[in-house]
N, C-alpha and C positions, 0 to 999 in steps of 0.2 A: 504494500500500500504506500500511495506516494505518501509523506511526510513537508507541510508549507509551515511556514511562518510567520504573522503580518502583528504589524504594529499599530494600534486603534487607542485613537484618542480614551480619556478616561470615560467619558461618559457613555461611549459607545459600547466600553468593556462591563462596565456595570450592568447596561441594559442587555447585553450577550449572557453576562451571567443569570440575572433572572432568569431571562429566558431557560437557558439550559435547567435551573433549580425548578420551574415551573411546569415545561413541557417537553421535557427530554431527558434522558437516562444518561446520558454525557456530552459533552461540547463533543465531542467528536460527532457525533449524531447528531447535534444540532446544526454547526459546521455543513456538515453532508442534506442535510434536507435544505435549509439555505442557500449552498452551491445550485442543487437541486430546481428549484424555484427559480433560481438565475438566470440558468442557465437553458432552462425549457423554452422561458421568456426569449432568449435574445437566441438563442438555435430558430426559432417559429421562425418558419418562413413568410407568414402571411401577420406577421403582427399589425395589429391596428392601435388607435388609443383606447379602443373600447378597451381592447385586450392587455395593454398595459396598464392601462388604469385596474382592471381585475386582479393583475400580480400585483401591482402596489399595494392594491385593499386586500389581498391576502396576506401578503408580510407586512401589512404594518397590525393586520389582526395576530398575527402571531406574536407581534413585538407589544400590542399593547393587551395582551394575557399577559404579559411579564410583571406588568405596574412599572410604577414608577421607583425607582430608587430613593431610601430615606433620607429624609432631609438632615438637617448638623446636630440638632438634637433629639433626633428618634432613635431607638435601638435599632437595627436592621431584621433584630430577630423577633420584634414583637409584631402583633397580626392587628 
């Protein structure tokens, strides 16, 4: 399996992590459904905006199942 590496701003990395803690069994899985998603998008031969507009509205519904990340004086672990 290939092995990448990428560097993402903090904010990006918090809201990856939810992610993963919320809707996936490990960044690596999440990672791979993500690419996934990308990548069907921009393979389509026939993209439209309807149709990008549907990948947006799906990853960004995946990204807002995550929440938000706590703010300076919340615990992270409280619900």
């Amino acid at each position: 399996m290939a092995q990448v590496e990428v560097s993402l701003p903090e904010n990006v990395q918090v809201q990856f992590e939810r992610l993963v803690e919320g809707e996936f069994l490990s960044e690596e899985e999440a990672v791979a459904e993500l690419l996934r998603l990308g990548l069907d998008a921009y393979n389509s031969g026939d993209t439209t905006p309807d149709m990008e507009e549907e990948v947006m509205d799906e990853m960004s519904e995946v990204f807002d199942t995550a929440g938000e990340p706590p703010g300076p004086d919340e615990d992270e672990h409280s619900l």
